[in-house]
C-alpha positions, 0 to 999 in steps of 0.5 A: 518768607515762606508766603513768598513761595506761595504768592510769588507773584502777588506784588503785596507780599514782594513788597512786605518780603522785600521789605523783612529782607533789608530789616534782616539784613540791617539786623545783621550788620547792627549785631556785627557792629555791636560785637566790635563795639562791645570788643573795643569800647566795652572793655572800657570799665563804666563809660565803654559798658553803659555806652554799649548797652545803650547802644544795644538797647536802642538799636534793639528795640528800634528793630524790634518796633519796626518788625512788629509795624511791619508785620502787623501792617502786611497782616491788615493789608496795608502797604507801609514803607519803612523809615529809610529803609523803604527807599531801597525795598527796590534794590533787592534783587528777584523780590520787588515788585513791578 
């Protein structure tokens, strides 16, 4: 987000910020929902345990791979949408592009 101060203008860095932006917000909802999860169903003893420690590890890396394409395309300068997320880079607002 700091190249975003520099290159306010340059519509290649609004698209991947735009982008980092909505993968940041999804990594905050997906903790908070893992946090009621673990509060509600982990307090099962196996079943509610191993439900949300799958749940934890795919949500997890899947975030985590997602950052690293991204990070790793913008550093090629390649424009890349994300899976579902790409869809609503134009919604975030005083970041897209033209």
């Amino acid at each position: 987000f700091f190249s975003l101060f520099k290159g306010r203008e340059d519509p290649f860095i609004k698209f991947h910020a735009s982008q980092g932006f909505l993968l940041f917000v999804v990594e905050c909802v997906s903790l908070i929902a893992i946090v009621i999860f673990e509060l509600t169903i982990g307090k099962i003893r196996f079943i509610g345990i191993l439900i949300v420690g799958m749940l934890q590890l795919g949500l997890g890396l899947s975030l985590l791979t997602l950052a690293v394409i991204g990070f790793i395309k913008a550093l090629f300068g390649e424009y890349w949408h994300m899976p579902i997320l790409g869809e609503y880079r134009e919604n975030v607002p005083h970041i897209h592009s033209n």
